[in-house]
C-alpha positions as YAML, in Angstrom:
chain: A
units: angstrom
residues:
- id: 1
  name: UNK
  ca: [16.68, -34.35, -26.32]
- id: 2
  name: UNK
  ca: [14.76, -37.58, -26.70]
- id: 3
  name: UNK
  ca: [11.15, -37.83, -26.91]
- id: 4
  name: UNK
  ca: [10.80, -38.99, -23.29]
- id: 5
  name: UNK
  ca: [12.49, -35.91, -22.15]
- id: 6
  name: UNK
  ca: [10.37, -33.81, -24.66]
- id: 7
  name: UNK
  ca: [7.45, -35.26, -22.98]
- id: 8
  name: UNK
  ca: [8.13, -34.68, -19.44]
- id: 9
  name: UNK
  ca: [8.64, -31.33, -20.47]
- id: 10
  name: UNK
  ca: [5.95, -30.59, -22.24]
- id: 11
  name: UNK
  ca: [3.73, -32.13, -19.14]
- id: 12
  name: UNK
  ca: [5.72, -29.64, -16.56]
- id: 13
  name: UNK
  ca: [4.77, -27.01, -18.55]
- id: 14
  name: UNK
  ca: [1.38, -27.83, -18.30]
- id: 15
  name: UNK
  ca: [1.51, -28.55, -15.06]
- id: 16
  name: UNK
  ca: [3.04, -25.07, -14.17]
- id: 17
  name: UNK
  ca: [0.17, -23.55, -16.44]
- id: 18
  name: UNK
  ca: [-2.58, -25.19, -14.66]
- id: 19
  name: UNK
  ca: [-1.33, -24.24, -10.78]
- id: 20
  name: UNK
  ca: [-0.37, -20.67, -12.15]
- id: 21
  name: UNK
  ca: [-4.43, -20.19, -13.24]
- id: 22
  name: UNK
  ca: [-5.67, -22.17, -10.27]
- id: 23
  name: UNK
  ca: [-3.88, -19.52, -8.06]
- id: 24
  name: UNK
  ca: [-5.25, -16.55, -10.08]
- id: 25
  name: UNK
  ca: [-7.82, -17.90, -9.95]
- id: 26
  name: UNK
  ca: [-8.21, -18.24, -6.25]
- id: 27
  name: UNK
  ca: [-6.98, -15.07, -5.92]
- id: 28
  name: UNK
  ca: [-9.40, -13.03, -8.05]
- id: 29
  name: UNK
  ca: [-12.52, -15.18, -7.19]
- id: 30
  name: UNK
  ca: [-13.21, -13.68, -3.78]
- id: 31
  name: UNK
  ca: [-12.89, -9.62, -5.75]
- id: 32
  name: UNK
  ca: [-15.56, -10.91, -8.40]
- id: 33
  name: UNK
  ca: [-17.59, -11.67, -5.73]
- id: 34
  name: UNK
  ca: [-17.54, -8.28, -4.12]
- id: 35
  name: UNK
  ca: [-17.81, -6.22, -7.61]
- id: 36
  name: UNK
  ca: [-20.92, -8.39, -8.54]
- id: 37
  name: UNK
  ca: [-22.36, -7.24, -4.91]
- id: 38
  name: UNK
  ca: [-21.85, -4.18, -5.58]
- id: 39
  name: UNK
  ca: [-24.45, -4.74, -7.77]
- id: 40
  name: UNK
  ca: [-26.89, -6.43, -5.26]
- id: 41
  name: UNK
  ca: [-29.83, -5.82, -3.21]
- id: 42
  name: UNK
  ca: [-29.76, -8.22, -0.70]
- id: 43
  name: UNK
  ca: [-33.02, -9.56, 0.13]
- id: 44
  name: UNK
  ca: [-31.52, -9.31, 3.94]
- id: 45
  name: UNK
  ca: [-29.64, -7.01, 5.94]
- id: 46
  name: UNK
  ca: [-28.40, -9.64, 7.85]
- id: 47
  name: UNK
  ca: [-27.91, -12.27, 5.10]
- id: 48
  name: UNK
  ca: [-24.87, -11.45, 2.70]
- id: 49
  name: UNK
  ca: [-26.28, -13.24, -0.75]
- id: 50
  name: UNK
  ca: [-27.33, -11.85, -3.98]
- id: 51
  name: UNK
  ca: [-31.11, -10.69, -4.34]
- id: 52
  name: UNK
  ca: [-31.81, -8.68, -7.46]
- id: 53
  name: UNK
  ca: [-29.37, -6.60, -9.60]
- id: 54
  name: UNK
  ca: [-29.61, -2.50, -8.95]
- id: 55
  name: UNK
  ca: [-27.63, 0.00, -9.78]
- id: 56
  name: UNK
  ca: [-28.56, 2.12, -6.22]
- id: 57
  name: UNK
  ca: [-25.48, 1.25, -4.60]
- id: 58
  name: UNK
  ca: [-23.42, 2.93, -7.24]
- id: 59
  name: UNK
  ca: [-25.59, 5.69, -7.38]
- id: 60
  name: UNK
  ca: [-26.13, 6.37, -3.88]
- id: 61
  name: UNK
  ca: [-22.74, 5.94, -2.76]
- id: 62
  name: UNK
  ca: [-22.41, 8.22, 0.05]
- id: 63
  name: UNK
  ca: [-26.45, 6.97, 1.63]
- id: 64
  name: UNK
  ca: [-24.94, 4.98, 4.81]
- id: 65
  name: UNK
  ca: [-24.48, 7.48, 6.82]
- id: 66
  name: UNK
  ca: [-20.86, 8.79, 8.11]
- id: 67
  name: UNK
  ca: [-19.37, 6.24, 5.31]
- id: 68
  name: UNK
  ca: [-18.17, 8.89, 2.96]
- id: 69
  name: UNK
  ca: [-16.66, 10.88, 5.73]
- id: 70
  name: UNK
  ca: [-14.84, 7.87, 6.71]
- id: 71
  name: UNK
  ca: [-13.47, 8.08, 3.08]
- id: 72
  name: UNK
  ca: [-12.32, 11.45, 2.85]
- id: 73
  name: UNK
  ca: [-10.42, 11.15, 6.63]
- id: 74
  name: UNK
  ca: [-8.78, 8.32, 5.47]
- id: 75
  name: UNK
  ca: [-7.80, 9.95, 2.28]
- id: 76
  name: UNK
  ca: [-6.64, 12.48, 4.13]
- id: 77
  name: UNK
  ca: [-4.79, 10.69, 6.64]
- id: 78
  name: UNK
  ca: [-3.02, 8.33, 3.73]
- id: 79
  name: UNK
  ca: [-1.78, 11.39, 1.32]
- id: 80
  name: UNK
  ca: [-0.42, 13.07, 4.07]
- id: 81
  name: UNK
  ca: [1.11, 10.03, 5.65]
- id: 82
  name: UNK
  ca: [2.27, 8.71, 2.15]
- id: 83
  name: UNK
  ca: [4.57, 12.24, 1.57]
- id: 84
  name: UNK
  ca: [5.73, 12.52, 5.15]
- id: 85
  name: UNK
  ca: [6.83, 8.90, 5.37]
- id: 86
  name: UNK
  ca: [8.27, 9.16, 1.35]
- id: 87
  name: UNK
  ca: [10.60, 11.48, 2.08]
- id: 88
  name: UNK
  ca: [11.30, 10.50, 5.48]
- id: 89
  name: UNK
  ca: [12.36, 6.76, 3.66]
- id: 90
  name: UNK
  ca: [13.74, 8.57, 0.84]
- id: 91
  name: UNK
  ca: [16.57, 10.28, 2.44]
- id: 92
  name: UNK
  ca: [16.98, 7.24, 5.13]
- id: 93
  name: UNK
  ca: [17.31, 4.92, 1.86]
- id: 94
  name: UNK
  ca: [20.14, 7.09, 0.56]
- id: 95
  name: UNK
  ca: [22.29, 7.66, 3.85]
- id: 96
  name: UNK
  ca: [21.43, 4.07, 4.59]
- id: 97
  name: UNK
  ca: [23.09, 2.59, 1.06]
- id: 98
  name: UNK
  ca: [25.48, 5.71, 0.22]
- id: 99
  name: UNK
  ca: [26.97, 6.17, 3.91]
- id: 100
  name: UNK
  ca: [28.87, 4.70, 6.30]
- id: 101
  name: UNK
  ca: [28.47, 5.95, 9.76]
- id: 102
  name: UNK
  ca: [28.24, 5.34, 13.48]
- id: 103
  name: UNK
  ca: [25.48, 2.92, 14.43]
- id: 104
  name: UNK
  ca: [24.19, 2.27, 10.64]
- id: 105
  name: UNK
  ca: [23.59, -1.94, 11.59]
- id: 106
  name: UNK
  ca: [21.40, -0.26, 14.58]
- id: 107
  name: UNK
  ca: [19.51, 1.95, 12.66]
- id: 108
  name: UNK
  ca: [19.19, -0.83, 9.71]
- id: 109
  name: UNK
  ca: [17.80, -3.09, 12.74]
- id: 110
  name: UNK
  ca: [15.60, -0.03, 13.94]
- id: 111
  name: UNK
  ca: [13.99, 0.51, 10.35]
- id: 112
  name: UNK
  ca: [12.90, -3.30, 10.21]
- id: 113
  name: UNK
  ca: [11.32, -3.49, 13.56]
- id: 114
  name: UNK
  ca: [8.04, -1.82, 12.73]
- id: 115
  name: UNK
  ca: [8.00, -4.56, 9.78]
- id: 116
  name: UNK
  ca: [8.75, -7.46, 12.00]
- id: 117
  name: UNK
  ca: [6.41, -6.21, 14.78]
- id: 118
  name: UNK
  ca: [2.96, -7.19, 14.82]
- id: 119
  name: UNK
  ca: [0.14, -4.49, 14.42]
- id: 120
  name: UNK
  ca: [-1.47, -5.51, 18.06]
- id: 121
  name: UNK
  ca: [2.13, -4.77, 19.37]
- id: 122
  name: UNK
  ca: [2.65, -1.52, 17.69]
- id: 123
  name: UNK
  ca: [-0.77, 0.14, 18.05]
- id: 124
  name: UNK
  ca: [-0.66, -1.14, 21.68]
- id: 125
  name: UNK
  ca: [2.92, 0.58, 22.12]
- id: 126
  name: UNK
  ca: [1.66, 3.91, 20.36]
- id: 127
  name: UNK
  ca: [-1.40, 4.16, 22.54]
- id: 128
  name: UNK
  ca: [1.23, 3.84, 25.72]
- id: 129
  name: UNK
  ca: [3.34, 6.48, 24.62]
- id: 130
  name: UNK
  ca: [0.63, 8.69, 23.07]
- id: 131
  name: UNK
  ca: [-0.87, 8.52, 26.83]
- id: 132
  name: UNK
  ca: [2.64, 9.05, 28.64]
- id: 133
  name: UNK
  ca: [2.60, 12.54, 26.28]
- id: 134
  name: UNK
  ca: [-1.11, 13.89, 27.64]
- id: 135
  name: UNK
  ca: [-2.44, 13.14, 24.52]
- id: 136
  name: UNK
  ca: [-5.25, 10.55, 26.08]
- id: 137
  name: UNK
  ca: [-8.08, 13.05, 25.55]
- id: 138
  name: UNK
  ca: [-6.63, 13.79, 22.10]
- id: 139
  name: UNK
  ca: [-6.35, 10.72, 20.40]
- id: 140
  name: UNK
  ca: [-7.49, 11.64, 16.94]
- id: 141
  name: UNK
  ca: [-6.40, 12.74, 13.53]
- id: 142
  name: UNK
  ca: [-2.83, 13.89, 14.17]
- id: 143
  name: UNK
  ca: [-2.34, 10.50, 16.41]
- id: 144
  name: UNK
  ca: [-3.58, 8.40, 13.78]
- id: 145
  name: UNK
  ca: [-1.37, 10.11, 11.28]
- id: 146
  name: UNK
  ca: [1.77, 9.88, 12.50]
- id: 147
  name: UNK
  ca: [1.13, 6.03, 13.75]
- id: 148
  name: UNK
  ca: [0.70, 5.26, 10.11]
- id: 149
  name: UNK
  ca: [4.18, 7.82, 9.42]
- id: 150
  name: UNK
  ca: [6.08, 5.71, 11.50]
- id: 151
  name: UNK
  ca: [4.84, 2.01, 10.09]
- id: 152
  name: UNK
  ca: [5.31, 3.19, 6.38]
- id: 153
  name: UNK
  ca: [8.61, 5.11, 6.93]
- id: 154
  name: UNK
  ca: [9.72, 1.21, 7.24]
- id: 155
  name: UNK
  ca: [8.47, 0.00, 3.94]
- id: 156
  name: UNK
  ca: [9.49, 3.20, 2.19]
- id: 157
  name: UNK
  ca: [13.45, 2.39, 2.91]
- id: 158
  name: UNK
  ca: [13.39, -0.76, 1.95]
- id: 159
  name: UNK
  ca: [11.87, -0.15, -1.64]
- id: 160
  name: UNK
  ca: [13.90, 2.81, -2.23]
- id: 161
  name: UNK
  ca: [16.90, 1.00, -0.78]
- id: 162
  name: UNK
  ca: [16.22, -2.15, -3.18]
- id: 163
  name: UNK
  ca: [16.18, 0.30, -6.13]
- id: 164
  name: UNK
  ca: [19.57, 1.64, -4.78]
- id: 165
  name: UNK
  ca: [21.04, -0.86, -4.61]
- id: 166
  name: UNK
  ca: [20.38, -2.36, -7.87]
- id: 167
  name: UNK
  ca: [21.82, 0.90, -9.92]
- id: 168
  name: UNK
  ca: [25.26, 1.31, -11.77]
- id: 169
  name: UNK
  ca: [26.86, 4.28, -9.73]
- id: 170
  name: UNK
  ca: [29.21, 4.29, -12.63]
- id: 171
  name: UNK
  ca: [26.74, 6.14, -14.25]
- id: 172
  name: UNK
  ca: [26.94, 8.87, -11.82]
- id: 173
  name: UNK
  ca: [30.93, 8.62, -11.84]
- id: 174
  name: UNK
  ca: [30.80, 8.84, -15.54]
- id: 175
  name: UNK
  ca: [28.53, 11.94, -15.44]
- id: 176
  name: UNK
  ca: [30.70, 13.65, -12.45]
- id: 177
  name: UNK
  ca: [34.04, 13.04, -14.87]
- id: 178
  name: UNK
  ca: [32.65, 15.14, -17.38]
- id: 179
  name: UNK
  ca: [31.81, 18.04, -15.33]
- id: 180
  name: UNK
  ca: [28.42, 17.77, -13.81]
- id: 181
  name: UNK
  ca: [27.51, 19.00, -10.12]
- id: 182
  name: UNK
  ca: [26.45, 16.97, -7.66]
- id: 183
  name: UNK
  ca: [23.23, 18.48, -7.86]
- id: 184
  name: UNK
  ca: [23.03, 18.01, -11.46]
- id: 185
  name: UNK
  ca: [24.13, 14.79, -11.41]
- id: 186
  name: UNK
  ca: [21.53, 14.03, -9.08]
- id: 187
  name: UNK
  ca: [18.70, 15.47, -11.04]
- id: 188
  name: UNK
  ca: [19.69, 14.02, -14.48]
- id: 189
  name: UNK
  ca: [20.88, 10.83, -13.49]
- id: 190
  name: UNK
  ca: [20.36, 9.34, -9.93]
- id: 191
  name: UNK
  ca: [16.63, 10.63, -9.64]
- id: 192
  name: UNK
  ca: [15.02, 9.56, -12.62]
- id: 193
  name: UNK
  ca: [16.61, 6.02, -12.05]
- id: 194
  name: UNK
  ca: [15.52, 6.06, -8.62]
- id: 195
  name: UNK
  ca: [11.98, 7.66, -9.10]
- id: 196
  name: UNK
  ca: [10.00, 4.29, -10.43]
- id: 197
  name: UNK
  ca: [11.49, 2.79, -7.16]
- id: 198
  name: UNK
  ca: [10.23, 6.05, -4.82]
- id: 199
  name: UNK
  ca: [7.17, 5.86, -6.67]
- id: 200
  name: UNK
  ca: [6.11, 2.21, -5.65]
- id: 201
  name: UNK
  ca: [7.26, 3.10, -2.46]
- id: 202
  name: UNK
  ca: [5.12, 5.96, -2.18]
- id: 203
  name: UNK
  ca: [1.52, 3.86, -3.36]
- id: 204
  name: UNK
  ca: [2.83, 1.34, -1.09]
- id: 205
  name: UNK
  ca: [2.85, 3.51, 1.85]
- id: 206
  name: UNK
  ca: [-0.92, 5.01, 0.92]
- id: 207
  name: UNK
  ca: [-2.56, 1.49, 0.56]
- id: 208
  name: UNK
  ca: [-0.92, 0.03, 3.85]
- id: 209
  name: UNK
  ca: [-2.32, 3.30, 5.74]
- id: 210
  name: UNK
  ca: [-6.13, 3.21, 3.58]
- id: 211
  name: UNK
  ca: [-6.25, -0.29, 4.49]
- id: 212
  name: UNK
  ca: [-5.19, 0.17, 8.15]
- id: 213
  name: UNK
  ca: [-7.60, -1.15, 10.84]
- id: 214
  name: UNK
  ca: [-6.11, -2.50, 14.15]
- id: 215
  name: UNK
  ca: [-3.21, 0.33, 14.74]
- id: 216
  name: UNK
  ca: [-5.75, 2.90, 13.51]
- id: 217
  name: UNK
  ca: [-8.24, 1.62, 16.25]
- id: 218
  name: UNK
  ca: [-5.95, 1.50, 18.84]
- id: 219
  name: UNK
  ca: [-4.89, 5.33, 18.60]
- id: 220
  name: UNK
  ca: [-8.30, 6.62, 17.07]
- id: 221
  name: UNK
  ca: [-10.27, 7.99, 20.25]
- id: 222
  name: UNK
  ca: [-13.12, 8.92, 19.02]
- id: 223
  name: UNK
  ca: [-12.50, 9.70, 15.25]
- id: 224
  name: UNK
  ca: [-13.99, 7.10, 12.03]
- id: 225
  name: UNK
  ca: [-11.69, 6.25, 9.21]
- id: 226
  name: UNK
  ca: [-13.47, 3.73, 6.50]
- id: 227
  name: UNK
  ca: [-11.78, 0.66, 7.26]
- id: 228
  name: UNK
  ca: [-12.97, 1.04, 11.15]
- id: 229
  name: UNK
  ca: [-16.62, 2.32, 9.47]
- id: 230
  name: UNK
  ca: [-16.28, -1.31, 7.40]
- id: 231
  name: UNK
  ca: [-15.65, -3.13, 10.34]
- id: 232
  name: UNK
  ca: [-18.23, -1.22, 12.88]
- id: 233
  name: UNK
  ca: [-20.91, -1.74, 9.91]
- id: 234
  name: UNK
  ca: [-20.37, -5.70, 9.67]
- id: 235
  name: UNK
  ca: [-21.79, -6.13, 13.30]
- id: 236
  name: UNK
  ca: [-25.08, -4.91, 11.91]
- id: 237
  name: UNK
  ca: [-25.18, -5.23, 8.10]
- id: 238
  name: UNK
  ca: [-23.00, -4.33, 5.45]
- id: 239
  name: UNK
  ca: [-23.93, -1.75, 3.11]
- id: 240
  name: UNK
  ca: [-23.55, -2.48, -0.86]
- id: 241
  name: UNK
  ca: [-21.76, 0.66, -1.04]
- id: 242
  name: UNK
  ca: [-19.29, -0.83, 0.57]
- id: 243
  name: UNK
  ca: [-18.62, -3.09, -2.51]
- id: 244
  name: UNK
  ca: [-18.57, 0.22, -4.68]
- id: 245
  name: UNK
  ca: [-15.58, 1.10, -2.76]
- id: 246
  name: UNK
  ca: [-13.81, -1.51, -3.18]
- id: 247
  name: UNK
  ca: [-14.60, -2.16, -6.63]
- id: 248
  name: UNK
  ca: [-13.35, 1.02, -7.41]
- id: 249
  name: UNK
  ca: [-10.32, 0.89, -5.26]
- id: 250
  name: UNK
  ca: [-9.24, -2.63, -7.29]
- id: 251
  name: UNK
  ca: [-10.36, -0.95, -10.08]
- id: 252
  name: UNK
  ca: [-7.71, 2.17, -9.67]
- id: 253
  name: UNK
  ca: [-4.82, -0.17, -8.75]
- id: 254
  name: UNK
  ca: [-5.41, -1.95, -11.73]
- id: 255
  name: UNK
  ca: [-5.07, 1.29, -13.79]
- id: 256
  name: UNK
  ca: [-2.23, 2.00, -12.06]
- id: 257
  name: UNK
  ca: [-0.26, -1.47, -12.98]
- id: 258
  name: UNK
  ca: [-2.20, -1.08, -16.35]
- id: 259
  name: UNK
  ca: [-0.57, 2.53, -16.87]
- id: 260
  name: UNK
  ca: [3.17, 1.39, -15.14]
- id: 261
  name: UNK
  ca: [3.27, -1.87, -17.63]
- id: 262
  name: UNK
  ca: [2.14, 0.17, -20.82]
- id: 263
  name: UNK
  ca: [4.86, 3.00, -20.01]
- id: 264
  name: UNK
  ca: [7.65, 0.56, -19.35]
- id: 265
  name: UNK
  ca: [6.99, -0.70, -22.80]
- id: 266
  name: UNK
  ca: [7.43, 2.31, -24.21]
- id: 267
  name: UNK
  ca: [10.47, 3.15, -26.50]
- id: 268
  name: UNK
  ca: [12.95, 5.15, -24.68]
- id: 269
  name: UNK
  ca: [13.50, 9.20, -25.99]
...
C-alpha cells in the first residue's frame, strides 16, 4: 500500500468518524433537551423554553392531575400485553421455523401484516370489529389490551424467529444422540440459546405498547393511558413532569443495554 492509498484511507476513516458522531449526535440532542426540562420552570405555560432550574418536577411527579394514573394503566396494559403476545410469538416462532405444515407461507404473510399495516388502518379496523362484537359501550382496558396483543404478537415472531434461525440445531442433535429428552434437550440447550432472543422480543413488545398513541385512541372509549394524557396535555401546556418520565424511561433502557452489554462480556461458566 502506497502512501496515496494510506491517505485516502486514513481520510475515509475520518470521514466515517465524523458522520457516525454527527448522527449521535442528532440523535441524542433532542433527549438532552427533554432531561434538562425536566429540570425547568417555564416562565410560561404556553411557551416551552427554559426559565429557572427546580427540582419540583422531580419531586412532585405525580401533581398534574390523572398523569400518574395514566402511568400505572399503561404499565398495566404493556406487562400484560408483553407476556400474552411473548408467548403467543414464542410458540408461533418455533412452529413457524421448526414445521412444515398446511398454509405456513399464509400464516408467514398473516404475521407480517400488522407490521406492514399502518396504525390509522389497524386501530380503525379494531374499532370496526370491536363494534360488530357489542363492545361499543365497552371500549376500555380489555379492548386496548388485546389491540396492543395482536400488533406485538407480530414483532415477537420475527425476533424469536431471527434467533432461530441463526442457531446450530446440531447442537440439539448432538445432545439427543447421547440420550437427552426432548424436554431436556429443550431446557439445557435450545432455551438458553433462544432466551437473549425472547428476551429482546419481550422489551420490544412493552415499549411499542407504552409508547402506543393512535391504535390506543382509536379503541380507548373513555379510558387515559399516558401517551394519550401526553398528547391531551400538549393542547394546553405540558407539564415538566412529563420530562421526568421520560428521562427516566431513557434512563431505564439505557440500564438495560448497559446491563445486556456488560453480561455479554462476561466469561462464560
Amino acid at each position: 500500500m502506497n502512501a496515496l492509498q494510506r491517505l485516502r484511507r486514513q481520510i475515509g476513516e475520518r470521514i466515517v468518524m465524523v458522520v457516525a458522531i454527527a448522527v449521535l449526535v442528532y440523535t441524542f440532542v433532542p433527549v438532552a433537551v427533554v432531561m434538562a426540562m425536566s429540570f425547568n420552570e417555564s416562565p410560561s405555560k404556553r411557551v416551552y423554553r427554559f426559565g429557572r432550574f427546580t427540582w419540583d418536577n422531580w419531586a412532585q411527579l405525580c401533581a398534574p392531575e390523572g398523569m400518574c394514573s395514566a402511568i400505572l394503566r399503561s404499565l398495566e396494559i404493556g406487562v400484560l400485553a408483553t407476556v400474552i403476545a411473548t408467548l403467543i410469538g414464542t410458540l408461533m416462532a418455533f412452529a413457524l421455523e421448526r414445521h412444515r405444515f398446511a398454509l405456513r407461507r399464509t400464516v408467514e404473510l398473516l404475521v407480517f401484516l400488522p407490521m406492514a399495516t399502518p396504525e390509522i388502518v389497524l386501530g380503525s379496523t379494531l374499532l370496526s370489529l370491536f363494534v360488530a362484537l357489542g363492545f361499543s359501550d365497552r371500549l376500555g382496558f380489555l379492548t386496548i389490551l388485546v389491540s396492543h396483543v395482536l400488533f406485538c404478537i407480530s414483532f415477537v415472531v420475527v425476533a424469536v424467529r431471527a434467533r432461530l434461525a441463526g442457531m446450530d440445531r446440531a447442537l440439539e442433535e448432538a445432545a439427543m444422540d447421547l440420550y437427552a429428552s426432548e424436554w431436556r434437550t429443550f431446557l439445557e440447550i435450545t432455551l438458553p440459546r433462544v432466551l437473549p432472543g425472547i428476551v429482546g422480543a419481550a422489551l420490544l413488545a412493552f415499549s411499542l405498547s407504552f409508547d402506543d398513541l393512535i391504535v390506543t385512541t382509536l379503541n380507548a372509549g373513555t379510558t387515559t393511558t399516558f401517551p394519550m394524557f401526553v398528547w391531551g396535555s400538549a393542547a394546553r401546556e405540558i407539564p415538566g413532569q412529563i420530562n421526568v418520565i421520560a428521562t427516566l424511561m431513557f434512563l431505564l433502557a439505557l440500564a438495560v443495554v448497559l446491563a445486556g452489554g456488560w453480561r455479554r462480556g462476561q466469561p462464560a461458566s
